[in-house]
Biotite code that builds the C-alpha atoms (Angstrom):
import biotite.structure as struc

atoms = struc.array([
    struc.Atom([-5.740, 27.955, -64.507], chain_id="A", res_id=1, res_name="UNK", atom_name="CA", element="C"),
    struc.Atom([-9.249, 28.182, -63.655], chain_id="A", res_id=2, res_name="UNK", atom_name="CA", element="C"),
    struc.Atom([-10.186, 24.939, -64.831], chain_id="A", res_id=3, res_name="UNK", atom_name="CA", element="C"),
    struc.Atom([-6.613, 23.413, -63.226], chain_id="A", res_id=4, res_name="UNK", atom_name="CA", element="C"),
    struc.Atom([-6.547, 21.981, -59.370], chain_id="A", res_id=5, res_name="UNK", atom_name="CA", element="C"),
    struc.Atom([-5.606, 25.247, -58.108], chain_id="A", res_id=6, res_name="UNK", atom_name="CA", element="C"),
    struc.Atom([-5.221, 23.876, -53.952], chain_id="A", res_id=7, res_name="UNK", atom_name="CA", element="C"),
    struc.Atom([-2.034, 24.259, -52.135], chain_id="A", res_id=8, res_name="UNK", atom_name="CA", element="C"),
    struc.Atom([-2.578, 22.117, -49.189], chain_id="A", res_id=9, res_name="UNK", atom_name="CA", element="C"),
    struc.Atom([-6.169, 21.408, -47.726], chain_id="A", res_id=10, res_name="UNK", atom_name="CA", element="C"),
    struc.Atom([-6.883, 25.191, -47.032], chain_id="A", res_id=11, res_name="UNK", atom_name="CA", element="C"),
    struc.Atom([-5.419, 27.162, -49.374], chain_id="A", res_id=12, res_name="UNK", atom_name="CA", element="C"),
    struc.Atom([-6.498, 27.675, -53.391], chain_id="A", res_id=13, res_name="UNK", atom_name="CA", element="C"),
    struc.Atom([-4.555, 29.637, -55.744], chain_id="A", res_id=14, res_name="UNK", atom_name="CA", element="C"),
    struc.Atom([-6.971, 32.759, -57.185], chain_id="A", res_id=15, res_name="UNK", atom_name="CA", element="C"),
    struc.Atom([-6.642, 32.367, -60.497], chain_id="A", res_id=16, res_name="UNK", atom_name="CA", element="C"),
    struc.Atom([-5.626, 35.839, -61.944], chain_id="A", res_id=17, res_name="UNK", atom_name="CA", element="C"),
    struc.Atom([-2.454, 35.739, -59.495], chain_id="A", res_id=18, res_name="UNK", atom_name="CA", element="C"),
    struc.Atom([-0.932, 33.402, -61.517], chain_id="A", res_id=19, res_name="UNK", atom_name="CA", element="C"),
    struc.Atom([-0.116, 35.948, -63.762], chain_id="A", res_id=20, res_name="UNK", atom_name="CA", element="C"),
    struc.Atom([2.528, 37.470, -61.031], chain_id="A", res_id=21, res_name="UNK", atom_name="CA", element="C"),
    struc.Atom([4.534, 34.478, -61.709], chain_id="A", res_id=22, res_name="UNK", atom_name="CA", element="C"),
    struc.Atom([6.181, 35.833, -65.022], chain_id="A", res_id=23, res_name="UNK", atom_name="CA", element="C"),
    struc.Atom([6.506, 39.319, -63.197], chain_id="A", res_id=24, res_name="UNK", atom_name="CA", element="C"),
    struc.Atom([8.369, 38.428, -60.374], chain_id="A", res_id=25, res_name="UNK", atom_name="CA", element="C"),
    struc.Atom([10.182, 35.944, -62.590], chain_id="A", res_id=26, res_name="UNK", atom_name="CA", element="C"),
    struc.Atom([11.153, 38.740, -64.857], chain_id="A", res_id=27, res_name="UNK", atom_name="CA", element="C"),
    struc.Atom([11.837, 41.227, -62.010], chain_id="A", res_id=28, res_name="UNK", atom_name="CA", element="C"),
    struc.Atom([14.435, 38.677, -60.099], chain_id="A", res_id=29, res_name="UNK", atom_name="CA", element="C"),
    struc.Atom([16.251, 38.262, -63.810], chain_id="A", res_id=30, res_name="UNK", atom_name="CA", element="C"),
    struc.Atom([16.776, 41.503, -64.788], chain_id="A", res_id=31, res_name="UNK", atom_name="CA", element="C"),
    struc.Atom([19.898, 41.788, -61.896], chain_id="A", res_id=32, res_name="UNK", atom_name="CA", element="C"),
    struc.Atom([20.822, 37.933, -62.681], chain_id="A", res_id=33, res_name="UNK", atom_name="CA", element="C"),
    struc.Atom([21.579, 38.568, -66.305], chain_id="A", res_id=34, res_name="UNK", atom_name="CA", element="C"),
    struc.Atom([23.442, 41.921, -66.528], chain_id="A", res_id=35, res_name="UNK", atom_name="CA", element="C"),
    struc.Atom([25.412, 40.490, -63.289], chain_id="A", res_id=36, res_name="UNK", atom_name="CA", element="C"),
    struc.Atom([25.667, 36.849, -64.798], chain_id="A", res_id=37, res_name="UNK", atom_name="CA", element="C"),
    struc.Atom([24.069, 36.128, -67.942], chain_id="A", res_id=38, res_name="UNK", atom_name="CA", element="C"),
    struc.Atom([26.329, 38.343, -69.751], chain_id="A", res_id=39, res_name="UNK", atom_name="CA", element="C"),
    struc.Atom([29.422, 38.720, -68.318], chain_id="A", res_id=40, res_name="UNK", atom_name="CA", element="C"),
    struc.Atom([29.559, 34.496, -69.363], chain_id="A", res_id=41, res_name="UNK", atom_name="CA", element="C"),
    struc.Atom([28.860, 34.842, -72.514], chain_id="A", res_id=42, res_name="UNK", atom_name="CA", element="C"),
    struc.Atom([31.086, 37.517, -73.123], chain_id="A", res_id=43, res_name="UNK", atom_name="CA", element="C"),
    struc.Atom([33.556, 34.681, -71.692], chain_id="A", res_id=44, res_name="UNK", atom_name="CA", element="C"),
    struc.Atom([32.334, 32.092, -73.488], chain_id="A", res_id=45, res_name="UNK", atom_name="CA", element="C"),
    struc.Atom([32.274, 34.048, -76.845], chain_id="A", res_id=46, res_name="UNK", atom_name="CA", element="C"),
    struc.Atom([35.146, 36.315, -76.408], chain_id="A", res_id=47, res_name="UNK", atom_name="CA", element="C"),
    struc.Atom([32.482, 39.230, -76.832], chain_id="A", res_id=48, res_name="UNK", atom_name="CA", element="C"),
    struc.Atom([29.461, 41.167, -75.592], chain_id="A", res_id=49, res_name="UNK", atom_name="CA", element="C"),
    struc.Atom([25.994, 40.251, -76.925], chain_id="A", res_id=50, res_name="UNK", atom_name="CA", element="C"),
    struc.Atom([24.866, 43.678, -79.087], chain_id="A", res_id=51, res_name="UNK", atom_name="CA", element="C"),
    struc.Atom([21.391, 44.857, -77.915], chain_id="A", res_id=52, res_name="UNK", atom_name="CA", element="C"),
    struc.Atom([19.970, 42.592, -81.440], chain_id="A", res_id=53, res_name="UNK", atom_name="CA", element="C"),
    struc.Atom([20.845, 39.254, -79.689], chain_id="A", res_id=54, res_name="UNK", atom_name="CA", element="C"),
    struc.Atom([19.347, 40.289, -76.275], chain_id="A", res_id=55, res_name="UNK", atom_name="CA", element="C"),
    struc.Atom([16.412, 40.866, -77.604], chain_id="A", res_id=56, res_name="UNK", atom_name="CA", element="C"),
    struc.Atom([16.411, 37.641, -80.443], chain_id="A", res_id=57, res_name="UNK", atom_name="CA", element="C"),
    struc.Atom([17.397, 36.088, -77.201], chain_id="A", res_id=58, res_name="UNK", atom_name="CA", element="C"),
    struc.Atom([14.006, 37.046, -75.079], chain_id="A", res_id=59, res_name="UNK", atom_name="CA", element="C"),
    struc.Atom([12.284, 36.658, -78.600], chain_id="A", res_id=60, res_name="UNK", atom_name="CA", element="C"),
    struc.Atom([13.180, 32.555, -78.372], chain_id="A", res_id=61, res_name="UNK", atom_name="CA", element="C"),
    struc.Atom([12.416, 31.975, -75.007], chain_id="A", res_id=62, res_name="UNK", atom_name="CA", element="C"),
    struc.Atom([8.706, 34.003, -75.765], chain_id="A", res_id=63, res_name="UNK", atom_name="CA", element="C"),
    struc.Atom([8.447, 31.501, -78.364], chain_id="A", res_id=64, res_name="UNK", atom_name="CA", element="C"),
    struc.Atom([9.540, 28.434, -76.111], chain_id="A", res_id=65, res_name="UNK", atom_name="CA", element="C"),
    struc.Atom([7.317, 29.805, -73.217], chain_id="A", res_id=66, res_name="UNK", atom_name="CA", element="C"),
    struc.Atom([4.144, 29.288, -75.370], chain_id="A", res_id=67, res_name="UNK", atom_name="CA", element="C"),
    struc.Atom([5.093, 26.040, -76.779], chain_id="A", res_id=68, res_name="UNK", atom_name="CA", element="C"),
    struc.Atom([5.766, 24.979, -73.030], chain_id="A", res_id=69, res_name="UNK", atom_name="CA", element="C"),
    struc.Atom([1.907, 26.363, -72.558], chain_id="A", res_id=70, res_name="UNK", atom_name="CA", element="C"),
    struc.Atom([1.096, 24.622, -75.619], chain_id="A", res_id=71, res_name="UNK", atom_name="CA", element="C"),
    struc.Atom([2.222, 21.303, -73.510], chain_id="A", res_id=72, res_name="UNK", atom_name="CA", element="C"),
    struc.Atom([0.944, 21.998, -70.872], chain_id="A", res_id=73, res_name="UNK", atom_name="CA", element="C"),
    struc.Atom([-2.851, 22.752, -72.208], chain_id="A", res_id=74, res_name="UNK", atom_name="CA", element="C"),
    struc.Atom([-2.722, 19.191, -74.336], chain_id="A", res_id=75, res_name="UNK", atom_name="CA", element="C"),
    struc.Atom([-2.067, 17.370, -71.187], chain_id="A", res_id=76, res_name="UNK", atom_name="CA", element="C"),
    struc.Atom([-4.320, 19.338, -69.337], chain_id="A", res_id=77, res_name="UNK", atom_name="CA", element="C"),
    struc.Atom([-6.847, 18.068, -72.140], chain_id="A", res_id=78, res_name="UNK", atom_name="CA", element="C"),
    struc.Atom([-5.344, 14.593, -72.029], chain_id="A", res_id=79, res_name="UNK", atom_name="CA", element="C"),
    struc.Atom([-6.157, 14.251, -68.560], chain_id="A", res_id=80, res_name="UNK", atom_name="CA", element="C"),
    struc.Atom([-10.203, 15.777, -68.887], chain_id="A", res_id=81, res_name="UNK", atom_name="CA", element="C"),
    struc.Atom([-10.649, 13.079, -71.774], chain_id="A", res_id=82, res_name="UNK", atom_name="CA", element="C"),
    struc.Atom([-8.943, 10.401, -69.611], chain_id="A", res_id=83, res_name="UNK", atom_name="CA", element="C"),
    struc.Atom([-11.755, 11.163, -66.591], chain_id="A", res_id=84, res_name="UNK", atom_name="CA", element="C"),
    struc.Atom([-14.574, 11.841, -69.015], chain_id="A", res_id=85, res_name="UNK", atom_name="CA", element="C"),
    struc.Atom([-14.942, 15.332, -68.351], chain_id="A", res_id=86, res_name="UNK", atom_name="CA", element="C"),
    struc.Atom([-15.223, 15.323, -72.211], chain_id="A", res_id=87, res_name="UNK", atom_name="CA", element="C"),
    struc.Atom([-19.205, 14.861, -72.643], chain_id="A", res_id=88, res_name="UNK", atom_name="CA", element="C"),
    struc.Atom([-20.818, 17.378, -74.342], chain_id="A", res_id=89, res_name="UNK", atom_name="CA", element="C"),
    struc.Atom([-23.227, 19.403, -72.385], chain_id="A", res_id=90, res_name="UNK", atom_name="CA", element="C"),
    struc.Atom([-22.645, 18.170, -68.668], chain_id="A", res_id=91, res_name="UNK", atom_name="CA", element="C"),
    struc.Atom([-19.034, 19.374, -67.314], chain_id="A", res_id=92, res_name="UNK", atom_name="CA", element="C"),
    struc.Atom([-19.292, 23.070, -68.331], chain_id="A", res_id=93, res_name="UNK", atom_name="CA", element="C"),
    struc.Atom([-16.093, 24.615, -66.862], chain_id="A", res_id=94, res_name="UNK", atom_name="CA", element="C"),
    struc.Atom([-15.713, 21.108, -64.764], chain_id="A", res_id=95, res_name="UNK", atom_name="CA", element="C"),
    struc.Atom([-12.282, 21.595, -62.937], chain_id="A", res_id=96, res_name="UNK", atom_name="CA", element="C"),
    struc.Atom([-9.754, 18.983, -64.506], chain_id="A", res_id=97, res_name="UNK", atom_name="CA", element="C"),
    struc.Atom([-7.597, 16.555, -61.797], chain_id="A", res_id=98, res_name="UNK", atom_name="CA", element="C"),
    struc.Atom([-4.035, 18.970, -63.225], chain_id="A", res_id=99, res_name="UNK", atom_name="CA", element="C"),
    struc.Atom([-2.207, 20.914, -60.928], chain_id="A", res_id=100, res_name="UNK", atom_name="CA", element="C"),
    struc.Atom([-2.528, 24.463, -61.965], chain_id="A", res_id=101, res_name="UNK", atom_name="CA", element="C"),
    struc.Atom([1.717, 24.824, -61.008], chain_id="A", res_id=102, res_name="UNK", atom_name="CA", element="C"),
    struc.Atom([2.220, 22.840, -64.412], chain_id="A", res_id=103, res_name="UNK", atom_name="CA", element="C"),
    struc.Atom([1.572, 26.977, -65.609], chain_id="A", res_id=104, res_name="UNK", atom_name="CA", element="C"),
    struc.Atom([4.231, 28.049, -63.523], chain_id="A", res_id=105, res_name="UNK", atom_name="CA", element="C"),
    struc.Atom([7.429, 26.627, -65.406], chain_id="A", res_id=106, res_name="UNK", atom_name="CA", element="C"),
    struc.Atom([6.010, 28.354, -68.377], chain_id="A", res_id=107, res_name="UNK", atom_name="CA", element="C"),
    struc.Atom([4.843, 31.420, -67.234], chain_id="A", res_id=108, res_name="UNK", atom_name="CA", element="C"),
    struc.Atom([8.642, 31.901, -65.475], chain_id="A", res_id=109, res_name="UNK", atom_name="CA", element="C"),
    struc.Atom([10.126, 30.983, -69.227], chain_id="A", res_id=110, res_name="UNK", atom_name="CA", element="C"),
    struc.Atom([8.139, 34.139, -70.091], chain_id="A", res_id=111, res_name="UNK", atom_name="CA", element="C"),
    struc.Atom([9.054, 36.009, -67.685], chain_id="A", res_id=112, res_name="UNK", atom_name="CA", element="C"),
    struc.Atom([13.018, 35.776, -68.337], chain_id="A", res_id=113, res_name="UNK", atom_name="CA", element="C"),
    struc.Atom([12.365, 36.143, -72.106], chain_id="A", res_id=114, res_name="UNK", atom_name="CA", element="C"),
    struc.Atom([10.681, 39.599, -71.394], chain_id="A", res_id=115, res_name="UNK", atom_name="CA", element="C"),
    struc.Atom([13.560, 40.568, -68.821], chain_id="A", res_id=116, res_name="UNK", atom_name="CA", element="C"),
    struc.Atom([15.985, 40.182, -72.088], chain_id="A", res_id=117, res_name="UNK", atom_name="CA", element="C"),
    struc.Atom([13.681, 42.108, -74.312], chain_id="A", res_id=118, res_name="UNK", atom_name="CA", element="C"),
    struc.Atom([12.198, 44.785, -72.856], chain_id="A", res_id=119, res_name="UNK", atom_name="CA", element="C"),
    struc.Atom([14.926, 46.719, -71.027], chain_id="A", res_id=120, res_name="UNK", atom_name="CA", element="C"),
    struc.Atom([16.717, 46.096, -74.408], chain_id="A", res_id=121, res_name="UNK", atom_name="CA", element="C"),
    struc.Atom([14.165, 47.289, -76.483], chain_id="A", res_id=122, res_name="UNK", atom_name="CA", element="C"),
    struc.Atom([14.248, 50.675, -75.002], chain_id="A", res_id=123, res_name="UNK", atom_name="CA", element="C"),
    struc.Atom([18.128, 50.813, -75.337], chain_id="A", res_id=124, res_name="UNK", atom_name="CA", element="C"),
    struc.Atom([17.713, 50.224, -78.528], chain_id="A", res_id=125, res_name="UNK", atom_name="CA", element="C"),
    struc.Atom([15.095, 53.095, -79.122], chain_id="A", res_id=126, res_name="UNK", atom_name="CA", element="C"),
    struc.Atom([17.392, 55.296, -77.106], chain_id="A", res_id=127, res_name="UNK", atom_name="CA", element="C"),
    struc.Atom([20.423, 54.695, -78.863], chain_id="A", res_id=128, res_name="UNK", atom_name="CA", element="C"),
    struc.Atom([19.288, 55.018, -82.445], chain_id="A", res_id=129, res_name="UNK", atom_name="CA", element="C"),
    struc.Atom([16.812, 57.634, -82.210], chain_id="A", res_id=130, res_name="UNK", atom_name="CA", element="C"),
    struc.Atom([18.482, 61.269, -82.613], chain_id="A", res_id=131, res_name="UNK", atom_name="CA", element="C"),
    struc.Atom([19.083, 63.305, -79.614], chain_id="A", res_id=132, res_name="UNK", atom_name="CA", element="C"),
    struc.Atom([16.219, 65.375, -80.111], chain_id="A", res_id=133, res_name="UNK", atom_name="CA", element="C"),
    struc.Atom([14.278, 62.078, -79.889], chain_id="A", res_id=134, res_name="UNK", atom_name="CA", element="C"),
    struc.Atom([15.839, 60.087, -77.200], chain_id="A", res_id=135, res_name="UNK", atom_name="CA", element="C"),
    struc.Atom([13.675, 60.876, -74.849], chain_id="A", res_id=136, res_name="UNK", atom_name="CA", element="C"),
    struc.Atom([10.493, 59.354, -76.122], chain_id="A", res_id=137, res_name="UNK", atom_name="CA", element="C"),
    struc.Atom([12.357, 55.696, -76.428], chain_id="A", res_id=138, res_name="UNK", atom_name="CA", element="C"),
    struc.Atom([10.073, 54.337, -73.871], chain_id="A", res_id=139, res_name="UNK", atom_name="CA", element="C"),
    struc.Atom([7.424, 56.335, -74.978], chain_id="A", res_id=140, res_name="UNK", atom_name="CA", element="C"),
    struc.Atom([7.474, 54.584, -78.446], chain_id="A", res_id=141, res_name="UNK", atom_name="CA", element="C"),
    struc.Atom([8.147, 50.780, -76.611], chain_id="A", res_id=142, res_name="UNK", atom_name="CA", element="C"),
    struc.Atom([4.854, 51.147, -74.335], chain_id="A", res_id=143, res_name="UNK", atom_name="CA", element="C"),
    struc.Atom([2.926, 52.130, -77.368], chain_id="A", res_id=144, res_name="UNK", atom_name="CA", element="C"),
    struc.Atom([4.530, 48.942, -79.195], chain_id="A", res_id=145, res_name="UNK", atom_name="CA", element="C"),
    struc.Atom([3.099, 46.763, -76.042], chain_id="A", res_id=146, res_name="UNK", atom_name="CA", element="C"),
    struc.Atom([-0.261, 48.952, -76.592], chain_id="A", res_id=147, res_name="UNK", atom_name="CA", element="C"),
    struc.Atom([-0.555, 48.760, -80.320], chain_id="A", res_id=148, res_name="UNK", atom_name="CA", element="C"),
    struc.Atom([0.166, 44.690, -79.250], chain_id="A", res_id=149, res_name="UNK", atom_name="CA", element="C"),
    struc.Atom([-2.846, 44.013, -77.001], chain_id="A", res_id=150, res_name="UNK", atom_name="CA", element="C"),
    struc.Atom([-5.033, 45.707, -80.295], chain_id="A", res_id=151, res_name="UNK", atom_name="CA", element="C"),
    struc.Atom([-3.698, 43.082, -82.291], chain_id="A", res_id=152, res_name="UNK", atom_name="CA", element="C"),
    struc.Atom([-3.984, 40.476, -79.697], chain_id="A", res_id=153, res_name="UNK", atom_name="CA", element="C"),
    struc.Atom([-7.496, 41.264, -79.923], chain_id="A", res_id=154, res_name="UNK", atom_name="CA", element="C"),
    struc.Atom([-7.894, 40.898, -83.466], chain_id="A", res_id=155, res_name="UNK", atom_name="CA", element="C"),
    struc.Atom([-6.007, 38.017, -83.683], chain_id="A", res_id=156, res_name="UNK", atom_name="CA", element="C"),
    struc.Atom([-8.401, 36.476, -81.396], chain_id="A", res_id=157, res_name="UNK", atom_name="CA", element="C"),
    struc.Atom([-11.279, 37.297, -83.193], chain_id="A", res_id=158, res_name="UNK", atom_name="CA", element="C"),
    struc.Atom([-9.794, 35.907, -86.045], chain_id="A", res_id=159, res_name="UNK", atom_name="CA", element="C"),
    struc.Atom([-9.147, 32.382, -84.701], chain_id="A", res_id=160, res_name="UNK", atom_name="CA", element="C"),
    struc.Atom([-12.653, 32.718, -83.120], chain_id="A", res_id=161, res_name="UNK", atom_name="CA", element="C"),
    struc.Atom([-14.074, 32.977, -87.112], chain_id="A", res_id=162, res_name="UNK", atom_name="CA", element="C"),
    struc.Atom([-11.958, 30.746, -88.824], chain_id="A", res_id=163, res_name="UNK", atom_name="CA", element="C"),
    struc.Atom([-11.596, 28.245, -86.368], chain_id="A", res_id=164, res_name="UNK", atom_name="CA", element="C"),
    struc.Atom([-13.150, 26.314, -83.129], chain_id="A", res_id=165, res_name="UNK", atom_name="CA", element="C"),
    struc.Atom([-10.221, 26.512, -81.205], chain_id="A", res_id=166, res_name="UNK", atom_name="CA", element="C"),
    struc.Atom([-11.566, 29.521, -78.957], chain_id="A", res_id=167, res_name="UNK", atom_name="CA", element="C"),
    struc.Atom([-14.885, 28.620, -77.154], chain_id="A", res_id=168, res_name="UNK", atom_name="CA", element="C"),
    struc.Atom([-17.096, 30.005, -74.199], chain_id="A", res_id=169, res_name="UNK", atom_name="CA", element="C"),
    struc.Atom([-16.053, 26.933, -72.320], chain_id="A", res_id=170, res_name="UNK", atom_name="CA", element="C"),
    struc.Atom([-12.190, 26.207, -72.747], chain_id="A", res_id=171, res_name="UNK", atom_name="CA", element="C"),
    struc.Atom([-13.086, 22.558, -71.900], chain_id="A", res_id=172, res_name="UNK", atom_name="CA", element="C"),
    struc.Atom([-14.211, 22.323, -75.531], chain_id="A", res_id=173, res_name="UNK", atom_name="CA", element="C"),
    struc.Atom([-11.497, 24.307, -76.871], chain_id="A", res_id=174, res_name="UNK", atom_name="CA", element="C"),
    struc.Atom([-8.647, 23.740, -78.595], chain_id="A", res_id=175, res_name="UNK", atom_name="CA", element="C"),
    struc.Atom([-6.468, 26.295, -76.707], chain_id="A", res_id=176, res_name="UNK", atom_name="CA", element="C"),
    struc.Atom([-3.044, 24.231, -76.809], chain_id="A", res_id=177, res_name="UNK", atom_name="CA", element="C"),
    struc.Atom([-3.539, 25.063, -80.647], chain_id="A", res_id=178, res_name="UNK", atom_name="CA", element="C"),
    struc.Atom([-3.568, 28.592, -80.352], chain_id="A", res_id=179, res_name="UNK", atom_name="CA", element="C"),
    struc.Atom([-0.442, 28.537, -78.446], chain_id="A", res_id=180, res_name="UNK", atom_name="CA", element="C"),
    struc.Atom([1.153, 26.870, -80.846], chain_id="A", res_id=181, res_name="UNK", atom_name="CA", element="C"),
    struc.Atom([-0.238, 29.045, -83.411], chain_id="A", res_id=182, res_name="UNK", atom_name="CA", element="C"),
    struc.Atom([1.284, 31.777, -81.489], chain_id="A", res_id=183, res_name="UNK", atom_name="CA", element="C"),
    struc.Atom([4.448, 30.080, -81.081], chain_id="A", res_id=184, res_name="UNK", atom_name="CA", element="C"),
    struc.Atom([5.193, 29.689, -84.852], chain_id="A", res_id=185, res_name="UNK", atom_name="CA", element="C"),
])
């Protein structure tokens, strides 16, 4: 978002970090919507209740359809710097691209909902397969899965760094629509 039109209105520009709270209050306001509506439909639709496997397949998919929506969403924002010639080399570092930064939104809320079916689940999980002596460390084990995660994230990083151009000092130049789809697959 930092290189998106970030203004709402004539005096007022989204900070850049805070659009991150987007997929946390979009997961917070699910979490109630789906155990009170979510799944008591599909349990009418499919004569059944989802086991704690689907819900989290479920928030797997829309993690995966999140990023490819990011993946859009960083082409066109490239689309649109090549289109007003922010693409020479050497003169727009970091030049802010004519995109509303809200195109992030939409995505970052897909996110959001997937992690409000995996998460909770996740731990559920844990709890109800461990054995009793373990059930308490359930979410013990799930933050250390999200910790182990950001580790990898940054190897993974690194990675596409070495192997690829994709990842630059100046995400004008970048290719970071391919990551995302890279992470998406």
């Amino acid at each position: 978002s930092l290189t998106m039109d970030r203004s709402l209105g004539p005096n007022f520009k989204i900070p850049a970090a805070s659009f991150q709270v987007f997929s946390n209050i979009s997961m917070a306001i699910s979490l109630p919507l789906i155990d009170r509506f979510s799944y008591p439909v599909s349990r009418l639709l499919t004569r059944r209740q989802l086991t704690l496997l689907h819900k989290i397949g479920l928030g797997h998919v829309l993690a995966i359809v999140g990023l490819a929506a990011m993946a859009c969403v960083e082409a066109r924002r490239l689309q649109v710097k090549h289109q007003h010639g922010l693409a020479i080399a050497g003169d727009h570092l970091d030049a802010v691209v004519p995109i509303s930064a809200l195109w992030l939104v939409l995505p970052l809320v897909i996110l959001g909902v997937g992690s409000a079916f995996y998460l909770p689940e996740q731990v559920n999980l844990y709890y109800q397969e461990f054995p009793a002596s373990l059930k308490n460390v359930g979410t013990s084990v799930c933050l250390l899965a999200v910790g182990i995660g950001y580790y990898l994230s940054t190897t993974v990083v690194h990675a596409v760094q070495k192997a690829t151009p994709w990842l630059t000092d100046d995400i004008n130049r970048g290719r970071v629509d391919k990551v995302y789809w890279m992470l998406a697959g």
